[in-house]
N, C-alpha and C positions, 0 to 999 in steps of 0.2 A: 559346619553348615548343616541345617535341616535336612533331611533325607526326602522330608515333607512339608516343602514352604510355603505352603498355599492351604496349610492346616485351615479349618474353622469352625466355630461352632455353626452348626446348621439348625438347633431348635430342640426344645424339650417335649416330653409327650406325657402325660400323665393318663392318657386313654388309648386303646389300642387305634382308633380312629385318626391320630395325631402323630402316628410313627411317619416316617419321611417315605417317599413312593418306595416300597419294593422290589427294585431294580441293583444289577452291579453285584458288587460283595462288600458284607462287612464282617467286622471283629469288634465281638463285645468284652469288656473287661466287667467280672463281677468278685465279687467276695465281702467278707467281713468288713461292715465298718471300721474304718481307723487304721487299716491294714496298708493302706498306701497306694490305694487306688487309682486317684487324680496324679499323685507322683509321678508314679511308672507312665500313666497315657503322657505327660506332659517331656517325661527321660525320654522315652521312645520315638517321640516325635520331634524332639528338641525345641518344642516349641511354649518356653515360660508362661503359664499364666494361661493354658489353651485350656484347659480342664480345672477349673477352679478344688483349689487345697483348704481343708479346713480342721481345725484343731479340735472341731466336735463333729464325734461321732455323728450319723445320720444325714450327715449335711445332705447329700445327695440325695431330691426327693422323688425325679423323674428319670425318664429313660431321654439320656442325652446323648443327642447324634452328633457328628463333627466328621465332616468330609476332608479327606485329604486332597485328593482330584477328582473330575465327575465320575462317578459310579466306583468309589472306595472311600469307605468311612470307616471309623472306628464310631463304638458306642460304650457309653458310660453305665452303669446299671447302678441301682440304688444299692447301699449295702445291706447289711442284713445281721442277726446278734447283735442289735442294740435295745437291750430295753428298755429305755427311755422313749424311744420311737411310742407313740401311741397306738392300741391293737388294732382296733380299724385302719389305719394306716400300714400297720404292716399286712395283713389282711387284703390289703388292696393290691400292696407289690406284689404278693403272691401269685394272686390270680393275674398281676398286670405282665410277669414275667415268665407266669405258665401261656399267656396267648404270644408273647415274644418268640421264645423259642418252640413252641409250637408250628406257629404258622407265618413265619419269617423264612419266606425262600433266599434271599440274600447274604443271609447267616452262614458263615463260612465255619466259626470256630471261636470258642470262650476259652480268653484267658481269665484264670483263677487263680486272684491276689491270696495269697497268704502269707500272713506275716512269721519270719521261719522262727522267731522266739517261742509262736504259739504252738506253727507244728500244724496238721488237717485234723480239723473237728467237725463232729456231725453232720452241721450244716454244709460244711463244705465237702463231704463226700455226698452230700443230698443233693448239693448243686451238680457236680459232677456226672452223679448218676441219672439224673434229670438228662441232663443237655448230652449224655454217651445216647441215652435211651430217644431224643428227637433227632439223632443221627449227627450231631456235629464233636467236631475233635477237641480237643482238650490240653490247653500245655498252662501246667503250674508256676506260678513265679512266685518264687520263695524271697520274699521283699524284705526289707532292712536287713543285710546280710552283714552289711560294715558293724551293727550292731554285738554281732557274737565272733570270735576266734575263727581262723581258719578251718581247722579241727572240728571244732562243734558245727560250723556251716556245713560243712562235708559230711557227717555223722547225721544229723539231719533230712542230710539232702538222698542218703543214702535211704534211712527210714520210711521219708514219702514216698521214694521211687517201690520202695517192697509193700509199702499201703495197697497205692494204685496198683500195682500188679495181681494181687489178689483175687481183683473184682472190677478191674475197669481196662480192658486193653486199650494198649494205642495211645494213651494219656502220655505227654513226653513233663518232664521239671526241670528248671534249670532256679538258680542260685542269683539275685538280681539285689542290688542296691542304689536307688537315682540319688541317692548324696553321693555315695565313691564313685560312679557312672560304672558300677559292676554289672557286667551282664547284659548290658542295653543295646549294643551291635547284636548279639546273638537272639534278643528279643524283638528287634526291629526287624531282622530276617526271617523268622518264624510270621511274624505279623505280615509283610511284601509277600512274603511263599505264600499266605494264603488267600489275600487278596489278587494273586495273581495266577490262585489255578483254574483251572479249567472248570465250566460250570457241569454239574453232574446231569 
């Protein structure tokens, strides 16, 4: 059973004018194209088909909102390293995502998909450092894990935890895969914990 059966999508924004009233709390999911984005939104909520999946990169061209009950959303965010995307268009996410976590009071905390075959690259310690630096928290999900050995997932998961520590306190990772349902209680809890703390 859904932890969250009243999932929906609530509407996409391609403009900072077109984000949903900022009220309540939410949780954004960002990272790499192709990384397993829509997956995890749709493990975590148990809800098939809530965050649409797509086998090309970029699919995701707006900031999409999807309420679980009134005043708790989760939000989808466009990916990003994909080249094929045209530059004006990525151009656009940039600044559409520098006014998101900016000036989004609602904004509780970004999970950041990455896919553990690739490991954190550039952009995703950019995102990181971005969203530690507009004051919100950060917990990593290191997605297709059914993909590598237990071993290498662990060895891994070990390397990103010593990344982040370097230069981003407070950032937590965990180990997740929505084909084996690895890791999705422990990521559904993190996601309730923060939609359910107190507002600052």
């Amino acid at each position: 059973m859904s932890a969250f059966p009243h999932a929906h999508y609530l509407k996409g924004a391609h403009e900072p004018p077109q984000f949903v009233t900022d009220t309540g709390a939410e949780v954004c999911f960002g990272g790499r194209s192709n990384a397993g984005k829509s997956s995890a939104i749709n493990a975590i909520t148990q809800r098939a088909g809530l965050a649409r999946t797509s086998k090309t990169p970029g699919h995701t061209q707006l900031v999409n909102f999807f309420e679980l009950e009134p005043g708790r959303r989760l939000v989808d965010l466009p990916g990003y390293g994909f080249a094929k995307v045209p530059r004006p268009l990525q151009d656009h996410w940039k600044k559409l995502l520098e006014a998101y976590f900016r000036d989004r009071n609602s904004l509780k905390a970004l999970f950041l998909i990455v896919d553990v075959r690739r490991g954190l690259v550039e952009q995703d310690l950019q995102m990181v450092g971005f969203a530690r630096g507009c004051g919100r928290a950060v917990h990593v999900l290191l997605t297709k894990a059914d993909k590598l050995t237990q071993s290498e997932s662990m060895a891994i998961l070990r390397k990103v935890k010593s990344e982040l520590a370097r230069g981003y306190a407070n950032c937590t990772v965990q180990l997740f895969s929505a084909t084996a349902n690895r890791g999705v209680a422990e990521a559904n809890s993190v996601v309730a914990g923060w939609l359910d703390a107190p507002a600052e």
